[in-house]
TORDRENRO-774658 format. One line per 4 residues: number of its first residue (from 1); their letters; for each residue z, x, y of C-alpha. Coordinates in pm, 1 decimal, decimal comma, padded with zeros to 6 digits. Example, Ala and Ser with C-alpha at 12.3 -4.5 7.8 and 13.67 -1.06 7.14 Angstrom:
<nodes>
1	AS	00780,0/01230,0/-00450,0 ~ 00714,0/01367,0/-00106,0
</nodes>
This chain:
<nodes>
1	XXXX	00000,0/00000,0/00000,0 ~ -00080,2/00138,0/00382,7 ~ 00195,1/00289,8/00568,4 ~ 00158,4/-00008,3/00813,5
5	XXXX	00300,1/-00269,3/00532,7 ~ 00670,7/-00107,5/00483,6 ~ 00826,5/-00462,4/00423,4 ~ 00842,7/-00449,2/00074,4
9	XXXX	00766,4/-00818,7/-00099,2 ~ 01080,7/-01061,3/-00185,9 ~ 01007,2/-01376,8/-00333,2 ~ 01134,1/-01612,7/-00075,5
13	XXXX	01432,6/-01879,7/-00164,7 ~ 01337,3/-02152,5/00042,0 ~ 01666,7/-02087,9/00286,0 ~ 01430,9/-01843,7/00465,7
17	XXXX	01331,0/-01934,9/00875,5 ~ 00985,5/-01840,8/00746,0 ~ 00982,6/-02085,5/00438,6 ~ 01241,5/-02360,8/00484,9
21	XXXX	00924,0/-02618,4/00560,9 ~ 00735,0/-02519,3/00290,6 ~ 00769,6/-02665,5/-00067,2 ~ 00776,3/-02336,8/-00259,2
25	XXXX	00722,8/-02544,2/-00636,1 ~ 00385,1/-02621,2/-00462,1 ~ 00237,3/-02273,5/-00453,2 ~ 00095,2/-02194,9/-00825,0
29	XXXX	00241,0/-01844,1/-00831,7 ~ 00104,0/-01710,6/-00530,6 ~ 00467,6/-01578,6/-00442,2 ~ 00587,7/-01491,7/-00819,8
33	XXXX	00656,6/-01131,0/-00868,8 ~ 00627,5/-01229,8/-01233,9 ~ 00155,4/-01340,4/-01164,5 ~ -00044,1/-01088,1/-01087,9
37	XXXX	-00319,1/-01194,1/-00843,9 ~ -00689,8/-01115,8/-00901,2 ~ -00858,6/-00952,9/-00606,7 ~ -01144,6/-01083,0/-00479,9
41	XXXX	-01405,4/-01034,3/-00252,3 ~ -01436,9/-01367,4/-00117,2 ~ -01629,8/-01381,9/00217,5 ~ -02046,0/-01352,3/00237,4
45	XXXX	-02254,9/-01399,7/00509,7 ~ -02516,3/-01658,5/00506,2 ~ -02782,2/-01514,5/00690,5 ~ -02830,5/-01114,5/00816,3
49	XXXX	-02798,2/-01114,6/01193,9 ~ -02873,5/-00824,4/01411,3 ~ -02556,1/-00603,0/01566,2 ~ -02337,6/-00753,9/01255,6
53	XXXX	-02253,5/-00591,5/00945,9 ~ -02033,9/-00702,1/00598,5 ~ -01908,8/-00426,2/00360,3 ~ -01682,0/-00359,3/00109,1
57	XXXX	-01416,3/-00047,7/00143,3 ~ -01068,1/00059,9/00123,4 ~ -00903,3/00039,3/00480,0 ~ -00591,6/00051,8/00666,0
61	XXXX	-00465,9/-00277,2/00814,9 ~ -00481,8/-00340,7/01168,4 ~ -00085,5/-00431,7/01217,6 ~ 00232,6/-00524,9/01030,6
65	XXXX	00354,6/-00837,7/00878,2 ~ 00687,7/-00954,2/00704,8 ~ 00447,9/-01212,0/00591,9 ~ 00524,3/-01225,6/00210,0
69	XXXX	00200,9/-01366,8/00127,0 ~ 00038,9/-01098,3/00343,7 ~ 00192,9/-00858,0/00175,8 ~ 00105,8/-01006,6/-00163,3
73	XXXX	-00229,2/-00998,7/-00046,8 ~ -00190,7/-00681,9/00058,1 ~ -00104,1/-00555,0/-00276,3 ~ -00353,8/-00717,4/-00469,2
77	XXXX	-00668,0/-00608,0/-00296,5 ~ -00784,8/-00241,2/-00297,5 ~ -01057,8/-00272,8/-00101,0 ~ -01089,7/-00463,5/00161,1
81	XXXX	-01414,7/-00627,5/00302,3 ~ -01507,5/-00521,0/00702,6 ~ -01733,3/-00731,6/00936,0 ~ -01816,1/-00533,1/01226,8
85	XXXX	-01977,7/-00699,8/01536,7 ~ -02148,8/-00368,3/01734,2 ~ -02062,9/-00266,6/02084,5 ~ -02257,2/-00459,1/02340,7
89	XXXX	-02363,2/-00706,9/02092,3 ~ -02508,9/-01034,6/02176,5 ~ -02484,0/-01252,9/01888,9 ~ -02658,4/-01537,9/02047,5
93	XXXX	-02606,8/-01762,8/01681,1 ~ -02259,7/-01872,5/01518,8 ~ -02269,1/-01633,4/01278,6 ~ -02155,8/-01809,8/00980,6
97	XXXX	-01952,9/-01683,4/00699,4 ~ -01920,4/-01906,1/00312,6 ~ -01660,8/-01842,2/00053,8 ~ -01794,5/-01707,3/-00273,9
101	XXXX	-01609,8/-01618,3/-00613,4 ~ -01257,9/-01822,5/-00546,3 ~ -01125,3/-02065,3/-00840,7 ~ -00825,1/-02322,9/-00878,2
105	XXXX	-00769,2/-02164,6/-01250,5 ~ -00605,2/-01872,6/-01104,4 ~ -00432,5/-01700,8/-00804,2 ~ -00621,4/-01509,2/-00615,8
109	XXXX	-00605,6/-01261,9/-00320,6 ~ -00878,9/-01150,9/-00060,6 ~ -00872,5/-00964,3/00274,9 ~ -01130,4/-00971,4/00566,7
113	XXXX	-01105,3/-00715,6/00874,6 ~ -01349,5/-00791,5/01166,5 ~ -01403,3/-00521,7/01430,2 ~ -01525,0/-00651,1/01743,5
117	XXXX	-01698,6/-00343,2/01941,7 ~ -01639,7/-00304,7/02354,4 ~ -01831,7/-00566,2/02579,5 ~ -01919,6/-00767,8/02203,7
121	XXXX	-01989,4/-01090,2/02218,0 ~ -01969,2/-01373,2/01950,2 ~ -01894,8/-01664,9/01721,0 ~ -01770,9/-01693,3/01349,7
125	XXXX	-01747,1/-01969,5/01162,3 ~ -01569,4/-01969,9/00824,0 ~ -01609,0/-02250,7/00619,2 ~ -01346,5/-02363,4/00349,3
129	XXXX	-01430,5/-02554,3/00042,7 ~ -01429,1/-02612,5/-00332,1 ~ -01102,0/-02532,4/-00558,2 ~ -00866,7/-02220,2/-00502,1
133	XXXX	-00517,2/-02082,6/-00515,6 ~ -00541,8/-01814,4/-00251,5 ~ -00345,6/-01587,4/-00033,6 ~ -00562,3/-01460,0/00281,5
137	XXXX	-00557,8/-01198,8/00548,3 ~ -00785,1/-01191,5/00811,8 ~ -00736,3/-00962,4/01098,0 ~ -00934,9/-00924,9/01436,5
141	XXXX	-00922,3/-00601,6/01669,5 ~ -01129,6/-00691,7/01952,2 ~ -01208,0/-00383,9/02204,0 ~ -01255,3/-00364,6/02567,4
145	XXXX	-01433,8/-00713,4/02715,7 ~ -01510,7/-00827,4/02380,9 ~ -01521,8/-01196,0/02326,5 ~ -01485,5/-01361,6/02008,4
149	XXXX	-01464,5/-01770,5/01917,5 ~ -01337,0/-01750,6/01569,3 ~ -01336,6/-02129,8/01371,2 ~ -01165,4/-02191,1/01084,1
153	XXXX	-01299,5/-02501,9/00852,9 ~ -01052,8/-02572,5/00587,2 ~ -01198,9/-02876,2/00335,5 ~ -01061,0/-02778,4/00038,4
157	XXXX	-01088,0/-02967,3/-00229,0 ~ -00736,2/-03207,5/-00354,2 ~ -00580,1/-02948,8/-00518,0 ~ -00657,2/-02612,9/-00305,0
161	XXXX	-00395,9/-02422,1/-00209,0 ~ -00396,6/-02142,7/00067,3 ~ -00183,2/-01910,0/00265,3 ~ -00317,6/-01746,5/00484,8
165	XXXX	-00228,7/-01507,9/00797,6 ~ -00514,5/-01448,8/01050,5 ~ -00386,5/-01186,5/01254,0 ~ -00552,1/-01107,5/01628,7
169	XXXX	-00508,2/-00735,1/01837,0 ~ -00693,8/-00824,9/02184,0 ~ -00808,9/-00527,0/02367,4 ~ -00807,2/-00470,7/02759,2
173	XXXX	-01003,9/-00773,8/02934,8 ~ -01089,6/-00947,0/02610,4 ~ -01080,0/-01325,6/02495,9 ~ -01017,6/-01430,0/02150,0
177	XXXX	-01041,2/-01794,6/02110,3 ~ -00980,2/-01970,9/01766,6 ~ -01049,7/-02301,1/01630,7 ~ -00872,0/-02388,0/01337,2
181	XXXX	-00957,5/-02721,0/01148,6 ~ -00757,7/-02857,2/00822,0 ~ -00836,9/-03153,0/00649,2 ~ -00846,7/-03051,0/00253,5
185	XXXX	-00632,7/-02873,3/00046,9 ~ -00321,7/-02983,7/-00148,7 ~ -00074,1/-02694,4/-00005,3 ~ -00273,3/-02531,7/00320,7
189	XXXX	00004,6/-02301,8/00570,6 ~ -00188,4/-02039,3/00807,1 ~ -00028,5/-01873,3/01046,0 ~ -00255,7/-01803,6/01367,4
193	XXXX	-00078,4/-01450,9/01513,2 ~ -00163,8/-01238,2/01817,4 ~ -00085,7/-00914,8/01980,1 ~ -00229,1/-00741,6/02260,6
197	XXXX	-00346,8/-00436,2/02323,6 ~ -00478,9/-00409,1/02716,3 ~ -00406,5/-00575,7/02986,7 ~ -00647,3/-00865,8/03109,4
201	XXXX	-00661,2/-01029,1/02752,4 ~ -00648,6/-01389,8/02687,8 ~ -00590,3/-01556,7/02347,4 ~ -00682,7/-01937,7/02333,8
205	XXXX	-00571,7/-02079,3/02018,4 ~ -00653,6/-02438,9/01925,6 ~ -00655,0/-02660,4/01610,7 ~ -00642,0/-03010,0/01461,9
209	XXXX	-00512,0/-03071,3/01124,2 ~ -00516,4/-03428,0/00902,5 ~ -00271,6/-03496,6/00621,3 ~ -00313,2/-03827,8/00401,3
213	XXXX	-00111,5/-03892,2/00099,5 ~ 00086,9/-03594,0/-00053,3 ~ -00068,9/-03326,6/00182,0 ~ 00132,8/-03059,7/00282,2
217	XXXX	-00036,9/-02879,9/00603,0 ~ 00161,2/-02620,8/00771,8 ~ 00073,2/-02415,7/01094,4 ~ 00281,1/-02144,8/01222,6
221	XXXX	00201,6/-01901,8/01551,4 ~ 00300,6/-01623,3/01673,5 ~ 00176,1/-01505,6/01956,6 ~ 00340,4/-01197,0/02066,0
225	XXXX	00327,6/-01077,0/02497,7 ~ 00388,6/-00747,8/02451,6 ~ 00216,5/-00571,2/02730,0 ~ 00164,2/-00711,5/03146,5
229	XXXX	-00067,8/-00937,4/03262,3 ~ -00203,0/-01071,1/02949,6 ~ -00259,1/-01466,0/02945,3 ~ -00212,4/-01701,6/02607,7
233	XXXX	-00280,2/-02116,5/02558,1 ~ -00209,9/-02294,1/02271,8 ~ -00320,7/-02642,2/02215,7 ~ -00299,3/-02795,3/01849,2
237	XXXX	-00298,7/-03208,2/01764,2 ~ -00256,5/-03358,5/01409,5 ~ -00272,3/-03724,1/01231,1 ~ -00129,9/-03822,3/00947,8
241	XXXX	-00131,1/-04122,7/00764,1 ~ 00000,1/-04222,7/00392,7 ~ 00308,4/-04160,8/00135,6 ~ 00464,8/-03813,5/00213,6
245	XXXX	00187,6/-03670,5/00388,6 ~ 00338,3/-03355,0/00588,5 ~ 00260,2/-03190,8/00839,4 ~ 00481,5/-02828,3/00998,2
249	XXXX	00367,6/-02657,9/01328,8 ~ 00594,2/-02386,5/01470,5 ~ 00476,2/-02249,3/01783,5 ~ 00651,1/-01915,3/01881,4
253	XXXX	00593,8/-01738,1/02218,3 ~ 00774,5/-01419,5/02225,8 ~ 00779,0/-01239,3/02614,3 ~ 00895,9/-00896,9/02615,6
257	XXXX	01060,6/-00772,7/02881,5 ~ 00786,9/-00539,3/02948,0 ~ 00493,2/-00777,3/02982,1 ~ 00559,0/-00873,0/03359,0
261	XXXX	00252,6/-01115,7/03512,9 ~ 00266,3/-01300,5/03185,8 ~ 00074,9/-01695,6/03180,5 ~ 00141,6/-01910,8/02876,4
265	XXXX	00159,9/-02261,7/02776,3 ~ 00194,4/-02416,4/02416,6 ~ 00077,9/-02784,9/02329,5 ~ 00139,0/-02937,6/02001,4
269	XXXX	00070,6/-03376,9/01973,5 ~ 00110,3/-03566,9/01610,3 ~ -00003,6/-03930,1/01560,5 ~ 00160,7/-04147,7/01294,5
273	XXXX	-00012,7/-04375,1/01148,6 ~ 00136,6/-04502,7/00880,9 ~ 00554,2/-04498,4/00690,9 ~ 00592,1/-04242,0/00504,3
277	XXXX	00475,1/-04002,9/00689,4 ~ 00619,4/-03661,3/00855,9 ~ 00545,8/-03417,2/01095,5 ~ 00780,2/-03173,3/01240,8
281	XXXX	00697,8/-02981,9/01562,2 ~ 00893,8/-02663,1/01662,0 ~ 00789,3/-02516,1/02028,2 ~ 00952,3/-02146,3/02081,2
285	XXXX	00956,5/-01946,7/02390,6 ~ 01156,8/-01638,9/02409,9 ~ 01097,6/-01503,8/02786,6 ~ 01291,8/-01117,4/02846,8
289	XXXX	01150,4/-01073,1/03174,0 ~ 01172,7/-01337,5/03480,5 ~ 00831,4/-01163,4/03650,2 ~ 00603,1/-01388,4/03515,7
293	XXXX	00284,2/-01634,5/03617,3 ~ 00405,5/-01904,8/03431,2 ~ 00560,7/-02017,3/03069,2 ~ 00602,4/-02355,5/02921,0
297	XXXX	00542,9/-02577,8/02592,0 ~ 00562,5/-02910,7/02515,0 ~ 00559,8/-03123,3/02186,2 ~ 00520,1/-03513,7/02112,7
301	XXXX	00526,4/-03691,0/01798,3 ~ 00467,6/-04076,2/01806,4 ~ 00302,1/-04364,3/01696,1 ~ -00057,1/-04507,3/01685,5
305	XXXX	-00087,2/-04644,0/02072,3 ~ -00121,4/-04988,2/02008,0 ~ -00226,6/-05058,1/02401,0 ~ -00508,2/-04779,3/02354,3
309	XXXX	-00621,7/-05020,9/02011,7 ~ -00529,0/-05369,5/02246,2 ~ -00754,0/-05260,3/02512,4 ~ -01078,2/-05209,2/02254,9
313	XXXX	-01027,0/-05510,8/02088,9 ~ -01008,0/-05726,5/02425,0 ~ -01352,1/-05589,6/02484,9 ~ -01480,3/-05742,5/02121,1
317	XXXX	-01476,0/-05416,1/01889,8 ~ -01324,9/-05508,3/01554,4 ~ -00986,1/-05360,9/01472,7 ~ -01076,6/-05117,2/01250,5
321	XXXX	-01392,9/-04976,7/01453,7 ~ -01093,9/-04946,7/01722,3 ~ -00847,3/-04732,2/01539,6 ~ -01134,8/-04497,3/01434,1
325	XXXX	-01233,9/-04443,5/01795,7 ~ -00870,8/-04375,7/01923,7 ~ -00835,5/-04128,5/01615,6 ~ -01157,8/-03994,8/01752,6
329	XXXX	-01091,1/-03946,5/02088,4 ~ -00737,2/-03812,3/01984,0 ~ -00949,8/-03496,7/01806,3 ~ -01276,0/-03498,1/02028,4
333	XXXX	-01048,8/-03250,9/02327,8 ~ -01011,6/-03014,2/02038,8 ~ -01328,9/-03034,3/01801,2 ~ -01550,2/-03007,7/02088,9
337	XXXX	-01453,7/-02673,4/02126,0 ~ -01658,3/-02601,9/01829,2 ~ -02009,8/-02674,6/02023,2 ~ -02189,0/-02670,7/01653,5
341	XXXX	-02284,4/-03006,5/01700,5 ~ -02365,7/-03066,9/01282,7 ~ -01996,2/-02917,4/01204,6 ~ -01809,3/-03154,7/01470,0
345	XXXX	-01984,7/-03480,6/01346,1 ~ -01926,5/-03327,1/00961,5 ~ -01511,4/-03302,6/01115,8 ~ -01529,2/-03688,9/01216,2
349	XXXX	-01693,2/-03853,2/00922,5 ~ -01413,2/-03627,3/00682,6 ~ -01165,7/-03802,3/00880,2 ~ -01296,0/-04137,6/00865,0
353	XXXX	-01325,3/-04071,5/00466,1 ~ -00944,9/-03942,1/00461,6 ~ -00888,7/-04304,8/00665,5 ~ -01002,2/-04487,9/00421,0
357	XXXX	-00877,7/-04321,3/00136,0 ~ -00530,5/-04461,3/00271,7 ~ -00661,9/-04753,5/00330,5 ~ -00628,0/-04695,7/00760,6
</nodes>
């Protein structure tokens, strides 16, 4: 293991900060000392773009994590696989990565690094689907005035499960902005983690998440202000509807006392839509230092707005072609973001399926 993964691996107990959400019966050996996970080299590109590159080779990771799944993952894989986007790189196309050789027979493990050269520019989408038992790490080092809009399209299939940890270092005067979309999957927790590295960066981190009956979808970040001037937002919104569907977000904002001129805000919004149903939303924000721009979070939970759903059917839409459009607009701030127009439309009819399989 690299000298930047010291924490050795404990099986967690479920009395852990880290793991007191998540149902650790759930997770088909992924954290069991006692199963060995089979490395594999999961990610392909779908088409060969110019400036951007996919290869297989043993490398040292980009930070540390006390991420036991991480460091799982870490263990597994020997080699990990590299995507480099070249300096001064105009990838004018989404550049569009599918997941290859994963199975629900077995756990698995695979890693992805993406380099991100100086004054890049770019967007990768990563598309989730099929059967797996999987523990992840992606990491992102983005150099000086890169930009990169990373999605993140989990449909897993009704008995996937995933951990995953995709970790971003965001260079002087870069942007890393990440989508993140879960809808599939039995067990799905990701945890959405930045650092900086130079002064003038910006991490915008966004996602929507659906759970319907059983679903356990869990989203954890970290987003760690560790140098001045640096600027963060963090805007997530989830649904759920049906018998124990469960949703976790934890938002932490961590402001050292060094990063003077910091601007943050966290946003995280759940709709119930049914009994039964429970999502629990945990805003941090740990400030050292009192010479900042700005700092703040905010979290609702509530109930489907039945004046939203009164107003619609006043003007003659049927009740059910109302409560699709609120759900709708609830997600459009966030799927928008995508700008694939096939992939946000594919988003919205995989909710309306997941409505109807509950009968909403």
């Amino acid at each position: 293991m690299s000298g930047l993964s010291t924490t050795n691996y404990l099986t967690p107990s479920g009395r852990e900060e880290a793991w007191r959400f998540t149902p650790l019966a759930r997770l088909a050996g992924l954290l069991n000392a006692d199963v060995a996970l089979e490395q594999v080299a999961s990610f392909a590109l779908s088409a060969p773009q110019p400036g951007v590159t996919l290869e297989s080779k043993e490398s040292e990771p980009y930070s540390q994590t006390t991420d036991s799944a991480t460091i799982r993952a870490r263990s597994a894989v020997t080699h990990a696989q590299y995507l480099t986007i070249a300096a001064n790189a105009e990838v004018n196309d989404p550049i569009v990565i599918t997941r290859t050789g994963l199975s629900g027979s077995a756990p698995q493990a695979t890693r992805l690094q993406i380099h991100v050269g100086a004054n890049a520019h770019a967007k990768l989408l990563i598309e989730n689907t099929g059967e797996a038992i999987v523990a992840e790490e992606i990491e992102f080092k983005l150099e000086q005035g890169a930009s990169l809009h990373f999605i993140s399209i989990q449909e897993w299939a009704p008995k996937a499960v995933q951990l995953a940890r995709h970790h971003a270092i965001i260079g002087k005067d870069a942007t890393f902005t990440s989508t993140v979309v879960t809808i599939g999957g039995s067990l799905v927790r990701i945890l959405p983690t930045v650092e900086y590295s130079g002064q003038g960066s910006f991490a915008d981190l966004s996602g929507v998440y659906f759970a319907t009956d059983g679903q356990h979808l869990e989203h954890r970040i970290h987003v760690d202000h560790n140098i001045p001037n640096a600027k963060s937002r963090v805007n997530y919104k989830g649904a759920l509807a049906g018998d124990k569907a469960r949703t976790v977000w934890i938002g932490d904002v961590y402001i050292r006392a060094e990063a003077e001129g910091t601007d943050t805000y966290e946003l995280n919004r759940n709709l119930l839509l049914s009994d039964g149903a429970r999502a629990d939303s945990v805003p941090n924000l740990e400030i050292e230092t009192g010479e900042i721009v700005g700092a703040g979070h905010a979290s609702t939970t509530g109930r489907f707005d039945d004046e939203q759903l009164f107003y619609l059917e006043s003007r003659g839409i049927p009740a059910e072609i109302a409560r699709r459009l609120v759900i709708r607009g609830f997600f459009s701030e966030i799927v928008s973001l995508i700008k694939i127009e096939e992939v946000e439309e594919r988003i919205m009819v995989r909710i309306d399926s997941e409505l109807d399989k509950v009968g909403k």
